[in-house]
mmCIF file of the C-alpha atoms, coordinates in Angstrom:
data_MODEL
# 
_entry.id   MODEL 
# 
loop_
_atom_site.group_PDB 
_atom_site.id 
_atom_site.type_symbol 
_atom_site.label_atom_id 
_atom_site.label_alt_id 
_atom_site.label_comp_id 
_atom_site.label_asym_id 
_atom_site.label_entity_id 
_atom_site.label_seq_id 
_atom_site.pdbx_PDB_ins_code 
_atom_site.Cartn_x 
_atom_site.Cartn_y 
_atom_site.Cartn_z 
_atom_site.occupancy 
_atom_site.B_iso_or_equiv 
_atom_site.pdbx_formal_charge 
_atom_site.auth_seq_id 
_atom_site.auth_comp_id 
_atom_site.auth_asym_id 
_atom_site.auth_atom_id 
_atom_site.pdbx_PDB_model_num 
ATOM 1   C CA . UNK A 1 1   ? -26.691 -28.063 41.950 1.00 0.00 ? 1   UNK A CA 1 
ATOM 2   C CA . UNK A 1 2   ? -24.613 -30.769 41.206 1.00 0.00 ? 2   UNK A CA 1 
ATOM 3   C CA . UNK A 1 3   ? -24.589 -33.119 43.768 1.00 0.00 ? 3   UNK A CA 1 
ATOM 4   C CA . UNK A 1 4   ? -22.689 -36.307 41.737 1.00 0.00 ? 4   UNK A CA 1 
ATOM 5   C CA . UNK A 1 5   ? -21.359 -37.374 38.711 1.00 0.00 ? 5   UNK A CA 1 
ATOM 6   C CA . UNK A 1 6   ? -19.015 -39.969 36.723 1.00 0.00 ? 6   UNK A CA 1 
ATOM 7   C CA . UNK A 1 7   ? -16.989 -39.595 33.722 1.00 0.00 ? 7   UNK A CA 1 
ATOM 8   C CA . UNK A 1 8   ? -17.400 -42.720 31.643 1.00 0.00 ? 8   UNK A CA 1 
ATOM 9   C CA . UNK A 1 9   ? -15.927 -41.759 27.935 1.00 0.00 ? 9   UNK A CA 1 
ATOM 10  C CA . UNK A 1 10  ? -16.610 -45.148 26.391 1.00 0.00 ? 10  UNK A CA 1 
ATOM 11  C CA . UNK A 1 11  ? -17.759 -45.816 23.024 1.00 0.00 ? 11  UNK A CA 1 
ATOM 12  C CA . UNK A 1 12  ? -20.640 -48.030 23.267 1.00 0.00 ? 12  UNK A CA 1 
ATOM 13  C CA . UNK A 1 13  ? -21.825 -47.819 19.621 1.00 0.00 ? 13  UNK A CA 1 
ATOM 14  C CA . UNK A 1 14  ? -19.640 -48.304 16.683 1.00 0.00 ? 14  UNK A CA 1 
ATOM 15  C CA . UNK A 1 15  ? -21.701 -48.910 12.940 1.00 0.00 ? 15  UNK A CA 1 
ATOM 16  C CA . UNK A 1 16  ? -24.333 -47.814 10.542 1.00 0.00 ? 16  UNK A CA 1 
ATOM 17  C CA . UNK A 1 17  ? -26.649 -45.531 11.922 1.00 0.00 ? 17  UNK A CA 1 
ATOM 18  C CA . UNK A 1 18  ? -29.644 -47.834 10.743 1.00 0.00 ? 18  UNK A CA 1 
ATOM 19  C CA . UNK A 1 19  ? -28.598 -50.157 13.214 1.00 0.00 ? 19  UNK A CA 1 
ATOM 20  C CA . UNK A 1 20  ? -28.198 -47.632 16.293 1.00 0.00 ? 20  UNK A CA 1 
ATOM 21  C CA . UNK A 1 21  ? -31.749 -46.293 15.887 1.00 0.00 ? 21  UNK A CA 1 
ATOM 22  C CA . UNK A 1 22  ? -33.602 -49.388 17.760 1.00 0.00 ? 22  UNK A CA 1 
ATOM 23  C CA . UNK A 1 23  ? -30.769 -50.553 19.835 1.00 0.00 ? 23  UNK A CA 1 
ATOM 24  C CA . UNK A 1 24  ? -31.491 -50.157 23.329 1.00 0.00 ? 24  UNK A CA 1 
ATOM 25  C CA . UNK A 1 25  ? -28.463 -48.480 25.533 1.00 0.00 ? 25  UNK A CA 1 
ATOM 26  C CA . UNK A 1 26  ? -28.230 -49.817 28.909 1.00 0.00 ? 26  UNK A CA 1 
ATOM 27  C CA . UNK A 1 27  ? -24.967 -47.790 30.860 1.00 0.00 ? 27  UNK A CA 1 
ATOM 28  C CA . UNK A 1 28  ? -23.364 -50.226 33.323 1.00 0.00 ? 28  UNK A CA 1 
ATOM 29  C CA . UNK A 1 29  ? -22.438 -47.325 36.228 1.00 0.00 ? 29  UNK A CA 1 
ATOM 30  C CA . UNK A 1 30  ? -22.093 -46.612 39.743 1.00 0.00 ? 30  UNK A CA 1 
ATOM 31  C CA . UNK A 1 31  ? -24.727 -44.484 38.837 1.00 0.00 ? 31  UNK A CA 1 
ATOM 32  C CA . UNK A 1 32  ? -28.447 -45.914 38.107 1.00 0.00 ? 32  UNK A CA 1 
ATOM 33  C CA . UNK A 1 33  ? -30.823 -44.061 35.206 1.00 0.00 ? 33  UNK A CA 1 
ATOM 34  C CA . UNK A 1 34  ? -33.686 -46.309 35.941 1.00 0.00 ? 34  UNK A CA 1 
ATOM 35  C CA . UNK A 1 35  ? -33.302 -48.497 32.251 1.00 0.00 ? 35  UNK A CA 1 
ATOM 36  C CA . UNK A 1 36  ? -32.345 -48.198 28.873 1.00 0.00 ? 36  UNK A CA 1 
ATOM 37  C CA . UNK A 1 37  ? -32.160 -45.364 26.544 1.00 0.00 ? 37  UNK A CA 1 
ATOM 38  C CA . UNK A 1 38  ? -32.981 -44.980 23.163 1.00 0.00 ? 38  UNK A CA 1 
ATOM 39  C CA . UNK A 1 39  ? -31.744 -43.078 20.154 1.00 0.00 ? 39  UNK A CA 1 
ATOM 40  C CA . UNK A 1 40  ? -34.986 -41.317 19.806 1.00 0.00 ? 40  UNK A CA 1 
ATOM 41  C CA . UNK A 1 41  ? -34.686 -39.976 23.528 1.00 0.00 ? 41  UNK A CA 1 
ATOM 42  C CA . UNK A 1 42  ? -31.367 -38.334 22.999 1.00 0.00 ? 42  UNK A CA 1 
ATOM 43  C CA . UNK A 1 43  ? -31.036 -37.726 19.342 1.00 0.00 ? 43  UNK A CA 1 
ATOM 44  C CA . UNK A 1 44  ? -32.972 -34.514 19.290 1.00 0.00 ? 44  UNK A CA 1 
ATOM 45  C CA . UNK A 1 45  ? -31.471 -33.325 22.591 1.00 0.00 ? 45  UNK A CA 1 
ATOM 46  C CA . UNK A 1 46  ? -28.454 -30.874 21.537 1.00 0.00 ? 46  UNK A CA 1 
ATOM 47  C CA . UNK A 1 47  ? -25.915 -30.276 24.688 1.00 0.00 ? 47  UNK A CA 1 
ATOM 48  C CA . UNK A 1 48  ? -26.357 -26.919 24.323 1.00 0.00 ? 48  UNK A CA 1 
ATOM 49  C CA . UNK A 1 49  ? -29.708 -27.001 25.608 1.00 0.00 ? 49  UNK A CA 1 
ATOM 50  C CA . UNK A 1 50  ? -29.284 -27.978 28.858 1.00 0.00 ? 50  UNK A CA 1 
ATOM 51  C CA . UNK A 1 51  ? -28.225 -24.147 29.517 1.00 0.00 ? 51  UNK A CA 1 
ATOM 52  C CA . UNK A 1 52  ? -32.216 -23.682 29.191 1.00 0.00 ? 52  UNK A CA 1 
ATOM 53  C CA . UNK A 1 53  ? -32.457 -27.075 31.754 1.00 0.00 ? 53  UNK A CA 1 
ATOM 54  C CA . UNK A 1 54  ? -29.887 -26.265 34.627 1.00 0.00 ? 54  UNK A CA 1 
ATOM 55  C CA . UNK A 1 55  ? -28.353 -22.780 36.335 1.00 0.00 ? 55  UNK A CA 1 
ATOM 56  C CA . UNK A 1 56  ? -25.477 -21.227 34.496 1.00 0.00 ? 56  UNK A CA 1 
ATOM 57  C CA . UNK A 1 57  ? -23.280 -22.962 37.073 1.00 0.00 ? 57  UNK A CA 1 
ATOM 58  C CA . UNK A 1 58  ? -24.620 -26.441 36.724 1.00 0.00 ? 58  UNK A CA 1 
ATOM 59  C CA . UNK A 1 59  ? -23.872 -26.238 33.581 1.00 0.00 ? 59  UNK A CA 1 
ATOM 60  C CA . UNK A 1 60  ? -20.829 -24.861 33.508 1.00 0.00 ? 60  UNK A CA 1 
ATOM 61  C CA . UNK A 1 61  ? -19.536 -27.822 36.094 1.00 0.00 ? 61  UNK A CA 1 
ATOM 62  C CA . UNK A 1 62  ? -20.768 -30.006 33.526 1.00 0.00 ? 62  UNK A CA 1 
ATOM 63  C CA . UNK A 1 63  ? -18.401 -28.734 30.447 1.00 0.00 ? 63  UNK A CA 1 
ATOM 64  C CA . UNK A 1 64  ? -15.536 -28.577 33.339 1.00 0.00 ? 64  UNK A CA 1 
ATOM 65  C CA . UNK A 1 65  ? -15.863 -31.968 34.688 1.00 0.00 ? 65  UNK A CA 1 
ATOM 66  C CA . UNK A 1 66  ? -16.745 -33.098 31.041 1.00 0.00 ? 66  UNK A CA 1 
ATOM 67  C CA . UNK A 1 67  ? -14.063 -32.024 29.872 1.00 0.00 ? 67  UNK A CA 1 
ATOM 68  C CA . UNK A 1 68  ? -15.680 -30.925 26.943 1.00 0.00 ? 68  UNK A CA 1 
ATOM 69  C CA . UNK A 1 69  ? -14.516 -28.147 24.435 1.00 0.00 ? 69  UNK A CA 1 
ATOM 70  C CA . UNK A 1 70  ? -16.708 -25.395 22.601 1.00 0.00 ? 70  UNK A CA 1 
ATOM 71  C CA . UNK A 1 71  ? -15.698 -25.402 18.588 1.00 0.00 ? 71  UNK A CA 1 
ATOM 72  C CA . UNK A 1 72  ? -15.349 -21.756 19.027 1.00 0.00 ? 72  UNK A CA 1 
ATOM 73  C CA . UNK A 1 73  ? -17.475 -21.543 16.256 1.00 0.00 ? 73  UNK A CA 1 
ATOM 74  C CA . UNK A 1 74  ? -20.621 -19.002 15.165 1.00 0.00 ? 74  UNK A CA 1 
ATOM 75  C CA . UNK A 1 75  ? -22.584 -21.291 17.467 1.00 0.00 ? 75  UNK A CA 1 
ATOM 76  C CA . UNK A 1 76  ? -20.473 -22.583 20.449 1.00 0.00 ? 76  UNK A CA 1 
ATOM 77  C CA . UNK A 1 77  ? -21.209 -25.679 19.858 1.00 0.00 ? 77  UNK A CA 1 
ATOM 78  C CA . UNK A 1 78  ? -19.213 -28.422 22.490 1.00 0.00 ? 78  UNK A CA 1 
ATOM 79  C CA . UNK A 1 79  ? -17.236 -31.614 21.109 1.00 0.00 ? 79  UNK A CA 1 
ATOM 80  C CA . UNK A 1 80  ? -16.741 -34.980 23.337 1.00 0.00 ? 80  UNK A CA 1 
ATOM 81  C CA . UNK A 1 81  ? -14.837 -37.599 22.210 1.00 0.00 ? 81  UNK A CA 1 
ATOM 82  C CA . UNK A 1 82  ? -13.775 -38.284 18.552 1.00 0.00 ? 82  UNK A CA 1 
ATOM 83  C CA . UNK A 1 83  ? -14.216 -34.449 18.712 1.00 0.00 ? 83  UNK A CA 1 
ATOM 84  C CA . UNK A 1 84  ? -18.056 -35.684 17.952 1.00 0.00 ? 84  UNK A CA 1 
ATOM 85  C CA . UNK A 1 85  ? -21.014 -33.173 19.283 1.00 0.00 ? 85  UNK A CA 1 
ATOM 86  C CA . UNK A 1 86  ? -22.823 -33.931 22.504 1.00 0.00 ? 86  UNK A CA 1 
ATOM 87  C CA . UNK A 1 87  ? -26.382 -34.715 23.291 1.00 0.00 ? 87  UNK A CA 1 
ATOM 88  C CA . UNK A 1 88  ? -28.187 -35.466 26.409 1.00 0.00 ? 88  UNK A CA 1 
ATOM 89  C CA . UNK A 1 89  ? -30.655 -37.053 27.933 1.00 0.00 ? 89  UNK A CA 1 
ATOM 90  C CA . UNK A 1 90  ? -32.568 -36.172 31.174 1.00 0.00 ? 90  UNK A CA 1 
ATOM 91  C CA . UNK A 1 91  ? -33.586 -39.129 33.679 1.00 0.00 ? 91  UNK A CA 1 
ATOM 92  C CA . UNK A 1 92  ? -35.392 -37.649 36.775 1.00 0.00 ? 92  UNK A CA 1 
ATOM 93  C CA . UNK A 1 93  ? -31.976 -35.967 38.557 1.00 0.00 ? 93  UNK A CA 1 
ATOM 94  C CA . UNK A 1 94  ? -29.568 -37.759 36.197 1.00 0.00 ? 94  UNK A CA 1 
ATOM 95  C CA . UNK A 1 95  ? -28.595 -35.977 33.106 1.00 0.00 ? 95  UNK A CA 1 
ATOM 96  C CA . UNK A 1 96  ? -26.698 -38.577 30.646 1.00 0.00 ? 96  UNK A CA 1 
ATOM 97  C CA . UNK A 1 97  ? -24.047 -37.215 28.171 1.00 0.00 ? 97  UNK A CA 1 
ATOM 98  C CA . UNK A 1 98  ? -23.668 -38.723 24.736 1.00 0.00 ? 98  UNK A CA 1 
ATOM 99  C CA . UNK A 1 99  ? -20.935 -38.192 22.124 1.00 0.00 ? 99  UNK A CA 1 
ATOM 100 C CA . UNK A 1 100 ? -22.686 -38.959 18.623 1.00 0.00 ? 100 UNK A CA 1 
ATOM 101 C CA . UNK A 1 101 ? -21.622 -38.624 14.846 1.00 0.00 ? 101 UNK A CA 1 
ATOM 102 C CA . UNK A 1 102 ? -20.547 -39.803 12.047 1.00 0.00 ? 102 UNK A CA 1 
ATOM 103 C CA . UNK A 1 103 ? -16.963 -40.569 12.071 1.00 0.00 ? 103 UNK A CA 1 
ATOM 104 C CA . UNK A 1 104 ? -16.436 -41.931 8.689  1.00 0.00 ? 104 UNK A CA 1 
ATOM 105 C CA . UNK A 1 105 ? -18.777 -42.089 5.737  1.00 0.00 ? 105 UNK A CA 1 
ATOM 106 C CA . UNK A 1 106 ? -21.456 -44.230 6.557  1.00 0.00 ? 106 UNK A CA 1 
ATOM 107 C CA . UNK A 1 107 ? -20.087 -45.303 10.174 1.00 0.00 ? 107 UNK A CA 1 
ATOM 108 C CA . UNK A 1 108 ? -21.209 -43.564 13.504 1.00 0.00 ? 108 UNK A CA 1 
ATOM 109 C CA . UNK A 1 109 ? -19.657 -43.306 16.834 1.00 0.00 ? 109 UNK A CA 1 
ATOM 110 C CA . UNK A 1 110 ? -21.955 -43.114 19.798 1.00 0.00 ? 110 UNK A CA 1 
ATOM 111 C CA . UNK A 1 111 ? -19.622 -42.372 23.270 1.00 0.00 ? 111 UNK A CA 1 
ATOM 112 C CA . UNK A 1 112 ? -21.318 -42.882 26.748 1.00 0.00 ? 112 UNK A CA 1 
ATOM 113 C CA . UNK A 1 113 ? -18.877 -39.302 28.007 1.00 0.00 ? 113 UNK A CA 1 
ATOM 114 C CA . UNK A 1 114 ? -20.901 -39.234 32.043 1.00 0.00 ? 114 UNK A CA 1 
ATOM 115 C CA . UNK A 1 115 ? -23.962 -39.181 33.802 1.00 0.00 ? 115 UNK A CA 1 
ATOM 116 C CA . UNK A 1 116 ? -24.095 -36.235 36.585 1.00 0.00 ? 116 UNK A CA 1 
ATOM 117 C CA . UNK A 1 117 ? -26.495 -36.084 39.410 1.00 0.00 ? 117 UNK A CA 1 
ATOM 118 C CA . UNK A 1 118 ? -28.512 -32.823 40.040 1.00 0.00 ? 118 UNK A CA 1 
ATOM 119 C CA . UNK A 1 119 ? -31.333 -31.705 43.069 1.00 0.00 ? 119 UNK A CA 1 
ATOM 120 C CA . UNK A 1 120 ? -33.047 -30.446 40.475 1.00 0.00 ? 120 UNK A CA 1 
# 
């Protein structure tokens, strides 16, 4: 269940995706993820599979208080900001949500979109 969470939506990445790859993230929230993050532990993480992760409902609040939108497409794949596809990473009971792309040829986008708090 989810017990907490805060929308964030800010782009904490804009650049060449050489230079995103070692940078560590560090979110400045109310809510704590116990350090930084790193491409690596995100980048193969599609938001998708976190329907394998959490309940159906969990989930569900997630894309609701998200905000997020499926493309409607062959594989329902959900859009965050920039209309960019979301990944996540799982800290203990925090799951962060990342908006990550490229937006322009040769420049990527990566937006903190929330962290939510599970008992799981």
């Amino acid at each position: 269940m989810i017990t907490k969470h805060v929308r964030v939506k800010s782009l904490i990445f804009d650049g060449t995706e050489s230079e995103i790859l070692e940078r560590p993230i560090n979110p400045d929230t109310e809510i704590s993820i116990g350090g930084a993050i790193r491409f690596a532990d995100f980048a193969n993480n599609n938001f998708e599979d976190l329907r394998m992760i959490l309940s159906g409902d969990d989930f569900e609040s997630i894309v609701k208080t998200g905000k997020f939108a499926s493309d409607g497409g062959f594989l329902n794949l959900y859009r965050g900001s920039d209309n960019l596809r979301l990944y996540f990473c799982k800290r203990g009971n925090a799951i962060v949500v990342f908006a990550y792309g490229e937006y322009q040829p040769t420049r990527y986008k990566l937006y903190l979109e929330g962290i939510w708090l599970s008992n799981h």
